[in-house]
C-alpha positions in Angstrom: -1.9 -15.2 19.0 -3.7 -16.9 16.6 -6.5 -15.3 13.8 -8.9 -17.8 14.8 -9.7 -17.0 18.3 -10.4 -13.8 17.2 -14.1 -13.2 16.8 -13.8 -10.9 13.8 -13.5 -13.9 11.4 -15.9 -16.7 10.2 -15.0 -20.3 9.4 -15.3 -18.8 5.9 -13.0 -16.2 6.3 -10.0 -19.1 7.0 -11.3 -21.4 4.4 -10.5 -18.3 2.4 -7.1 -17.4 4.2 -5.9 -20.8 3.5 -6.6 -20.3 -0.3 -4.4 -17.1 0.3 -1.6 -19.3 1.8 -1.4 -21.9 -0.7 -1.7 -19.8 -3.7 1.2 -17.5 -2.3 3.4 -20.8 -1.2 3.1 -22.2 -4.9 3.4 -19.1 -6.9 5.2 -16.4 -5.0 7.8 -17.8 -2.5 9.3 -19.9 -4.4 10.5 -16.7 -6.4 11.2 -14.0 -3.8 15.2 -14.4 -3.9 15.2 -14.1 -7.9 12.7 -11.5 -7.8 14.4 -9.5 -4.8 17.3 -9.6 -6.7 16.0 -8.3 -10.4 14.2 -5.9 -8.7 11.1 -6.6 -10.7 8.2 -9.3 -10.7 6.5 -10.7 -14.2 3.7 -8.9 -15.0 1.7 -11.9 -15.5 1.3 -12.7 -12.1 -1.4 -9.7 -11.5 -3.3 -11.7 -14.1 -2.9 -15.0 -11.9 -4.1 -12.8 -8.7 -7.3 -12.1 -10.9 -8.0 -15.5 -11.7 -8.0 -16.9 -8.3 -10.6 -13.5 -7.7 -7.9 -11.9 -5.1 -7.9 -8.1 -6.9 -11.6 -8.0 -6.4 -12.4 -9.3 -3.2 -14.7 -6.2 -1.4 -15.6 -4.9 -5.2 -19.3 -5.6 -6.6 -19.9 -8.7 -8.5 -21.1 -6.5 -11.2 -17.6 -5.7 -12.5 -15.9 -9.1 -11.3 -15.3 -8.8 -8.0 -16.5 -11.0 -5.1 -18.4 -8.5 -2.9 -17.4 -9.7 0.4 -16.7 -8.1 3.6 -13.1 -6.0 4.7 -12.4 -9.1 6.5 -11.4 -11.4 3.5 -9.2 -8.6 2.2 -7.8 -8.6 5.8 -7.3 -12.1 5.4 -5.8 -11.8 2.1 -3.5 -9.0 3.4 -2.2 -11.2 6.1 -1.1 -14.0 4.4 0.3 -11.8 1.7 3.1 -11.2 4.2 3.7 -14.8 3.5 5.4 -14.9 0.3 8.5 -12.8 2.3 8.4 -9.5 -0.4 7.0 -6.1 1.2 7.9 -4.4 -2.0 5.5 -6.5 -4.2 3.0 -6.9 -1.7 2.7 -3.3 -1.6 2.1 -3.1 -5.4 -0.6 -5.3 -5.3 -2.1 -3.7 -2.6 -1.7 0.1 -4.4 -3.8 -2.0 -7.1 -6.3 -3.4 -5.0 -6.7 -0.9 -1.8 -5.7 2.6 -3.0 -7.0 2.7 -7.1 -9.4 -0.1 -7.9 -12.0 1.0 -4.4 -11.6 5.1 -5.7 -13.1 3.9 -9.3 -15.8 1.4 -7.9 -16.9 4.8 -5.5 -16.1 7.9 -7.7 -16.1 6.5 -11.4 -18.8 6.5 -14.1 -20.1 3.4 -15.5 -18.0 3.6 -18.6 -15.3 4.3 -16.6 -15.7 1.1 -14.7 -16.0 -0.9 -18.1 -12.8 0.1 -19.4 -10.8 0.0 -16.2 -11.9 -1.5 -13.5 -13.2 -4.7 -15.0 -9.5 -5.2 -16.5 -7.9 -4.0 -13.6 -10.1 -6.6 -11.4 -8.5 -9.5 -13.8 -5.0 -8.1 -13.3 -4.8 -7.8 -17.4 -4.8 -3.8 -16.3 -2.5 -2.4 -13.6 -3.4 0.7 -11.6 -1.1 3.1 -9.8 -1.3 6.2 -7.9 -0.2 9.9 -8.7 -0.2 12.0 -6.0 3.4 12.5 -4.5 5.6 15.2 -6.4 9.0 16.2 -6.6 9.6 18.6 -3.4 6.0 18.1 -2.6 5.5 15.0 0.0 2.5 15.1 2.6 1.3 18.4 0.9 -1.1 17.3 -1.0 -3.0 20.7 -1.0 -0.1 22.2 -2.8 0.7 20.3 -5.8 1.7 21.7 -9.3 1.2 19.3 -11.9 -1.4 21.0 -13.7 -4.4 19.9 -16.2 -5.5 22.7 -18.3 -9.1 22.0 -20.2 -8.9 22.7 -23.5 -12.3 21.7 -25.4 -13.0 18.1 -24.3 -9.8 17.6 -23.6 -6.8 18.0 -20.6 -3.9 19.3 -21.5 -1.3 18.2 -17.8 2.1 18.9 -17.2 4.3 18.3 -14.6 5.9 15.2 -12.8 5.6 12.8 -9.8 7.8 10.6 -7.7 8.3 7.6 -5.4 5.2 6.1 -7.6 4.3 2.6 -6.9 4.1 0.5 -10.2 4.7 3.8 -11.7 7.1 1.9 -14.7 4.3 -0.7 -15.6 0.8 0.9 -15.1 -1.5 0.7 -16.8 -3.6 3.5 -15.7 -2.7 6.3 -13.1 -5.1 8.5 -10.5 -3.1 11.5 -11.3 -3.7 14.0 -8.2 -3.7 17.4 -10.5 -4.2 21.1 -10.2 -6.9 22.0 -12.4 -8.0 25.4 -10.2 -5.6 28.7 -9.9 -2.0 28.3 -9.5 -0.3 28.2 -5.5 0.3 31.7 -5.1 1.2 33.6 -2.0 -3.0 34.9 -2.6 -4.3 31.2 -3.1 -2.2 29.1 -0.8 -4.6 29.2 1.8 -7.3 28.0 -0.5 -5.0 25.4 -3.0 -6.8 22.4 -1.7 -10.1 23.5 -3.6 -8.6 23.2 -6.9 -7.4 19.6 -6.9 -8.9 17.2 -9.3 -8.7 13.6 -9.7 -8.0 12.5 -13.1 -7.4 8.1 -14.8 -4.4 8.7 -17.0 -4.2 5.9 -19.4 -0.3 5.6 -20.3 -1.2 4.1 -23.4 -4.1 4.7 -26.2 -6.1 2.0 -27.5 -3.8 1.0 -30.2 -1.1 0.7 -27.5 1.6 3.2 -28.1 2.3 5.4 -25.0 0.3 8.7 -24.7 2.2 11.7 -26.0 4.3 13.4 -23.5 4.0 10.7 -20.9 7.1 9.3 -20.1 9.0 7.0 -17.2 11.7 9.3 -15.7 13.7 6.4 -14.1 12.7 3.3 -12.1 14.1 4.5 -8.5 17.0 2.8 -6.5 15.7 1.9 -3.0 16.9 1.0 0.7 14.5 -1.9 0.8 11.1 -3.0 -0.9 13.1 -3.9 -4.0 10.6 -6.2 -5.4 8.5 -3.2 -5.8 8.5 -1.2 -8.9 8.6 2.5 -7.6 9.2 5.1 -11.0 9.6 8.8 -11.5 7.1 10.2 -14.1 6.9 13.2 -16.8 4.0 14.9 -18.3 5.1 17.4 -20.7 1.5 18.5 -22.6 -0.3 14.9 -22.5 -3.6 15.9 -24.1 -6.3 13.5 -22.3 -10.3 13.5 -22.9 -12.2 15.0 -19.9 -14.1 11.7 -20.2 -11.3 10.6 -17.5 -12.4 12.9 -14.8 -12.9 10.8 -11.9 -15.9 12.4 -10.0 -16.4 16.4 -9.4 -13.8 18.6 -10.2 -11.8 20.2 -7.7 -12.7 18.0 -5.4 -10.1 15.8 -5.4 -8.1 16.5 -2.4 -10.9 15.3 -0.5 -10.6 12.1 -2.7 -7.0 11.5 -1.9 -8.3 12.3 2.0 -10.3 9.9 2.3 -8.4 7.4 -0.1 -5.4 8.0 2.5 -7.2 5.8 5.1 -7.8 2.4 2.9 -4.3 3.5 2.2 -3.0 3.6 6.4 -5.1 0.7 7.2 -3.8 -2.0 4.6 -0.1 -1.2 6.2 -1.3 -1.4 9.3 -2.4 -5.0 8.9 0.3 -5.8 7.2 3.0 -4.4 9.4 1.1 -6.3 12.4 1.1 -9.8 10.2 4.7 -8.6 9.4 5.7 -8.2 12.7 4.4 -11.6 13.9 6.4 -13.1 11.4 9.8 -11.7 12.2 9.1 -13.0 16.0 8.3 -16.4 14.6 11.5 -16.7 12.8 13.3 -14.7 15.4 12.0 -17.7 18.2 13.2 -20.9 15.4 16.6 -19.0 15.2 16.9 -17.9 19.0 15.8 -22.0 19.6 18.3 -23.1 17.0 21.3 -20.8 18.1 24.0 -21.6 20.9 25.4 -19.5 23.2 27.8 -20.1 26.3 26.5 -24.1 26.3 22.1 -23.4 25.5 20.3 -21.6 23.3 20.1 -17.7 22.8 16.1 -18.1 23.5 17.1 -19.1 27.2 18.9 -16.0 28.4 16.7 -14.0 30.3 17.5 -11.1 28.4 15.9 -12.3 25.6 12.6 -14.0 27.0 12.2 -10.2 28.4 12.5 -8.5 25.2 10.5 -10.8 23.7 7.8 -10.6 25.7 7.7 -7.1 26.0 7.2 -7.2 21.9 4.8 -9.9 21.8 2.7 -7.6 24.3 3.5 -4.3 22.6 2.0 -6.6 19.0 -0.8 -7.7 20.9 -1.8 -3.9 21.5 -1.3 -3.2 18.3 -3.2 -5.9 16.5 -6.2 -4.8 18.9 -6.2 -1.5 17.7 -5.7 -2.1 14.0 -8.4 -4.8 14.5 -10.9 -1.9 16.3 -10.3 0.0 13.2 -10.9 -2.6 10.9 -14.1 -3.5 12.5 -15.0 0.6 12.3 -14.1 0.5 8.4 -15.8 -2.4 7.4 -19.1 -1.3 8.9 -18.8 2.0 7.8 -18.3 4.2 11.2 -16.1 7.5 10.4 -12.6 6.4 12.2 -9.9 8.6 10.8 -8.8 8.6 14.6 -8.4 5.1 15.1 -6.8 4.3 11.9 -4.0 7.1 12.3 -3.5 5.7 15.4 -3.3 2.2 14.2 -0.7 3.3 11.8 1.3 5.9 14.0 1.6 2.5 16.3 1.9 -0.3 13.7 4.7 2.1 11.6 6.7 2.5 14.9 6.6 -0.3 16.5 7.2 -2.6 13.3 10.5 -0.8 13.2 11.6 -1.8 16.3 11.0 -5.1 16.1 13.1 -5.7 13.1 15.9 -3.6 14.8 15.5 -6.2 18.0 15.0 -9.2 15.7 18.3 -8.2 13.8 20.2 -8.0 17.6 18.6 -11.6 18.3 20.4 -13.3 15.2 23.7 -11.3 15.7 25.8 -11.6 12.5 23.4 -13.6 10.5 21.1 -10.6 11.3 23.2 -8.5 8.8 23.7 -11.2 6.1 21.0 -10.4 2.7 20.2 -14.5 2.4 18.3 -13.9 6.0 15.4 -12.5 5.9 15.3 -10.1 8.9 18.1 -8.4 7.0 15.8 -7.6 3.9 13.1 -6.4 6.1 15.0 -4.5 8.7 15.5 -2.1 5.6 11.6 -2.5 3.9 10.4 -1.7 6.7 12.0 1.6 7.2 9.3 2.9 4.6 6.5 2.8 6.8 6.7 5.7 8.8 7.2 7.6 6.0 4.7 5.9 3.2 1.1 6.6 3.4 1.7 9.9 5.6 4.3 9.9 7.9 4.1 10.1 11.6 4.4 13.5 12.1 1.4 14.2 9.8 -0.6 11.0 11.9 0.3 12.7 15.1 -0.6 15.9 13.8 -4.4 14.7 12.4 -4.5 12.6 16.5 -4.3 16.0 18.0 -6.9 17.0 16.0 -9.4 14.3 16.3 -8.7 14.3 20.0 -9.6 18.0 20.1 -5.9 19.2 21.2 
């Protein structure tokens, strides 16, 4: 199953994937076992992203970005897998598919100049504030609050599980700035959300009062990734950072959600073909009872039955792809694509672990580290009970 009998991509498109490759088997692989293990990657390497013009790839030229189709950042998304660390990859792509896009859309021009210029360089780092303590997939009902007060927001409250949450930059904080949840306004909490850019720090560089990083979080897997608690106890911020209307931000962080679903859907699928690729060397490589492990029928089954399942899968996250890039509504066909993808990626690692016995369960292998990163995809980015839940909808059940 190769990308280039696939009709979705140009000669240009792989000139461009095989920039991807090499710049991610010079600068990233060779580091993923020290990174993996300090649980942290240097900063700087955002800024060498931006230099080789890989934070910026759909974004208008205008502001530093190359203006090109969905299918390079597919591309670029794909051979990110590459470098063998989910939990970065997924920090880079919180900066480039889930922030940067929302500013270029929803932001004022002066907005744009003082973030996502920078942030399109990598000398800024975005993350995203929407998920709160005890709050999850209920987005409509969140309780960090920003009070106006003059020209300013006064917000309060705290967020978890957030991506590059230690080391932003800048933050689209999800925040309540219409009546508190009541038992009178539940029904109606999803009118008074508002999008707001939090810097983290003022111009002279100290941190904005009452900000503060609760703890960087201990995870099962993606420990490359830096995922952080945050507090906001009376941070005073200009109403100048209002991205777009306000109160109309939960239909912001719903239509953010499906750049958000789609990007781990193509990565899960490049992920997936990866772990069969190494899974095949090993099973090649590994004797059993006088032959290889790859020989027993058993195994050429189960393979094949995943290779087929992948195939399926790649299709649809390719249909939805093709649907985003031109613009076509497919909310649909991207929750499917990542109900599938999340699912199915999981099972593959569990079956790729089985193949390499032991060695399956030993950290210096890398089916081991992503048998556990990629646990979080069912979860992440809406879990599948909420994508079955929006199916039934779109299918009118």
């Amino acid at each position: 199953m190769t990308n280039q009998t696939r009709s979705y991509f140009t000669e240009e498109h792989e000139i461009f994937r095989k920039s991807v490759r090499s710049f991610v088997e010079k600068e990233l692989y060779p580091h993923q076992q020290e990174w993996e293990k300090s649980r942290s990657v240097p900063k700087e390497i955002f800024k060498k992203l931006g230099e080789q013009g890989f934070l910026g790839i759909t974004l208008p030229e205008k502001y530093g970005g190359s203006g090109c189709d969905y299918w390079y950042k597919v591309a670029f998304a794909e051979e990110m897998t590459h470098c063998r660390m989910n939990g970065f990859t997924m920090d880079v792509m919180v900066h480039t598919d889930m922030t940067t896009p929302v500013i270029n859309r929803l932001g004022t021009e002066a907005q744009k100049e003082e973030v996502l210029i920078p942030a399109i360089k990598g000398e800024k780092i975005c993350a995203l504030g929407i998920t709160e303590p005890g709050g999850g997939s209920d987005v409509a009902h969140l309780r960090t609050t920003a009070r106006k007060d003059g020209d300013d927001y006064i917000i309060n409250g705290a967020k978890t599980f957030i991506t590059n949450g230690s080391r932003a930059d800048y933050i689209l904080l999800a925040v309540r700035t219409g009546p508190p949840v009541t038992a009178e306004t539940f029904q109606s909490a999803h009118t008074g959300v508002s999008f707001i850019i939090f810097p983290t720090h003022n111009e002279k560089g100290e941190k904005t009062p009452g900000f503060s990083v609760g703890r960087k979080l201990e995870k099962m897997g993606n420990h490359s990734s830096d995922t952080a608690e945050l507090s906001f106890q009376d941070c005073r911020i200009p109403t100048k950072y209002l991205l777009g209307e306000e109160n109309k931000g939960f239909y912001y962080v719903m239509n953010n959600f499906q750049g958000e679903r789609l990007i781990a859907s193509i990565m899960a699928c490049a992920g997936m073909k990866l772990m069969l690729e190494d899974s095949i060397k090993y099973g090649r490589e590994r004797q059993a009872f006088g032959k290889p492990i790859i020989t027993f029928q058993v195994w050429r089954h189960r393979l094949a039955q995943l290779f087929t399942e992948l195939e399926a899968a790649q299709e649809l996250t390719y249909r939805a792809c093709d649907l985003f890039n031109r613009d076509i509504p497919c909310v649909k066909e991207i929750s499917m694509a990542k109900l599938l993808t999340s699912e199915l990626v999981n099972k593959v690692a569990a079956e790729c672990v089985q193949l390499h016995g032991g060695y399956g369960y030993i950290e210096e292998y890398d089916i081991c580290r992503v048998y556990r990163d990629v646990r979080l995809l069912t979860i992440g980015a809406g879990t599948s009970e909420i994508m079955r839940e929006i199916i039934a909808k779109e299918t009118g059940l």
